[in-house]
C-alpha positions, -999 to 999 in steps of 0.1 A, spaced: 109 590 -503 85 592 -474 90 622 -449 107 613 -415 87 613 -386 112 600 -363 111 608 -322 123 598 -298 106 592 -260 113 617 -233 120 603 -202 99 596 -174 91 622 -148 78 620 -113 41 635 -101 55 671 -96 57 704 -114 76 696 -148 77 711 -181 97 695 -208 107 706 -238 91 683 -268 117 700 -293 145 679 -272 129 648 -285 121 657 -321 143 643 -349 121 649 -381 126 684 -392 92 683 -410 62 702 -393 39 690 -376 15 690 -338 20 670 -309 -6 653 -290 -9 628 -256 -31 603 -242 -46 599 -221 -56 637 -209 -41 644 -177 -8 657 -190 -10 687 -211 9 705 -238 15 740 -240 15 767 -271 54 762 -268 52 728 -273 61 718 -233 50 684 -216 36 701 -182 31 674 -153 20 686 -123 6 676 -90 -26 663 -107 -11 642 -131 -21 610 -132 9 581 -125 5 559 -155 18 554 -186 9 577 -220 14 581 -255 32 606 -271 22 609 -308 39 636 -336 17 640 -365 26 656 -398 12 687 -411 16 674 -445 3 639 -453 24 619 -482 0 591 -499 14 557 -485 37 570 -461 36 571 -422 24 608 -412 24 597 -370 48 582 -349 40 571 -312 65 564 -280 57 557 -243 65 574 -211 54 569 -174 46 594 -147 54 576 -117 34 584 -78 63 594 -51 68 565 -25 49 572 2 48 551 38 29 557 68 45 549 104 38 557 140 65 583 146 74 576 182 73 549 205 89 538 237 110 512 248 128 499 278 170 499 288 161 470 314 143 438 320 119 451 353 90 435 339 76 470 334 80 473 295 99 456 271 137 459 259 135 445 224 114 466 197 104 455 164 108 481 142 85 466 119 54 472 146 56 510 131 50 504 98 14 507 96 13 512 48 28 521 22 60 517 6 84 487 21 119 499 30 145 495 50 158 510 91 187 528 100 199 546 131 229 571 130 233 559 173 251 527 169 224 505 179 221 470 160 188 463 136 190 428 132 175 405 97 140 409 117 144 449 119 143 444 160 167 462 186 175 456 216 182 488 245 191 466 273 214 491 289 209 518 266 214 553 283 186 572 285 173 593 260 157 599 226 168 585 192 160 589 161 158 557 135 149 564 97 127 544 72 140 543 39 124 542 7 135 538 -26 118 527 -56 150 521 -83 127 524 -113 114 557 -105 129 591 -110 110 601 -80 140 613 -49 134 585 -24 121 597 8 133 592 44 110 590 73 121 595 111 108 580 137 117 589 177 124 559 200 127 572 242 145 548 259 128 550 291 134 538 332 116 515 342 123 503 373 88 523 378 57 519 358 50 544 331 25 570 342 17 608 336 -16 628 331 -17 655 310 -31 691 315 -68 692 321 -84 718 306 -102 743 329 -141 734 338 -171 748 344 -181 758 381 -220 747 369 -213 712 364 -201 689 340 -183 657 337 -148 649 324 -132 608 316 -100 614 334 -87 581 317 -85 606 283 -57 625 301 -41 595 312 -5 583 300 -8 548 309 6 522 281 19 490 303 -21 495 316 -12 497 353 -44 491 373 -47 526 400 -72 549 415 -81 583 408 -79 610 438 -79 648 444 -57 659 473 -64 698 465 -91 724 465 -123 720 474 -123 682 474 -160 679 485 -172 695 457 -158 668 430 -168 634 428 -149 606 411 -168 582 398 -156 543 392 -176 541 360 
């Protein structure tokens, strides 16, 4: 009778630092050497599959070869296995929104504007606000504040963990426009030029003028380019 070469496939595995033990998936007794294609997943002298951060996500071949080779008999047997990429998205983490109608800022956002790639998944809050079948909310007279809503994603194939991404809302007043300037870093007494409109918080894009109302006002000059 021919010599077994019976294996079985290991499971799949996620793009991280693994090693698995090849002896958990052996069933033939008889000796042999393992071997995988293609090349980016190893095996060690202790016969270990080691996946690691490199490793590319696709699918590869396990093969046992016999030491021994019978004429007419099967000395290899091959399985499958895949190496699967974690689920990545990539979202703007923060936006703003507003808790009434003024006409300075909306007080609906679509959740689905932060979504810029990746993964699709799915929007919680933990706040009690309502995300309705088009992933919008409404903060009409919402206190306010700063929440937090998460993107889910899951891929139910994958033994990768599925990742959660949060994003901060501020629920804003705005019975005024939305404005602030940030710092200014210090400048040169011999000259130079700064864009103000770089330090400028402005997102409803109020229309205003610049002025200095301290120091040595004659010595600055604002220019309307």
């Amino acid at each position: 009778s021919c010599p077994s070469v019976d294996i079985n496939a290991p499971p799949n595995f996620c793009v991280e630092d693994n090693a698995f033990d090849l002896n958990l998936v052996q069933v033939t007794n008889e000796p042999g050497s393992w071997s995988v294609t293609p090349g980016s997943v190893t095996i060690s002298a202790s016969n270990e599959l080691i996946i690691n951060a490199n490793t590319d996500p696709v699918t590869y071949t396990l093969t046992y070869t016999l030491d021994n080779v019978t004429p007419g008999c099967d000395a290899t047997n091959s399985v499958e296995f895949t190496v699967f990429a974690e689920p990545t998205a990539e979202l703007l983490l923060d936006a703003s929104v507003c808790n009434a109608n003024t006409g300075n800022g909306d007080t609906v956002l679509d959740l689905d504007d932060l979504y810029i790639s990746g993964e699709l998944g799915t929007w919680s809050n933990n706040d009690g606000f309502d995300i309705d079948a088009n992933n919008e909310v409404s903060f009409d007279g919402a206190p306010l504040g700063d929440y937090l809503f998460y993107y889910f994603i899951e891929d139910a194939a994958s033994p990768c963990p599925p990742q959660s991404y949060p994003v901060e809302i501020t629920v804003r007043d705005c019975n005024c426009p939305q404005l602030s300037v940030n710092t200014i870093d210090p400048l040169c007494s011999s000259g130079g030029e700064v864009d103000l409109n770089d330090f400028l918080v402005n997102p409803d894009n109020q229309d205003g003028l610049w002025s200095i109302t301290n120091g040595p006002v004659d010595d600055l000059i604002i220019s309307s380019q």
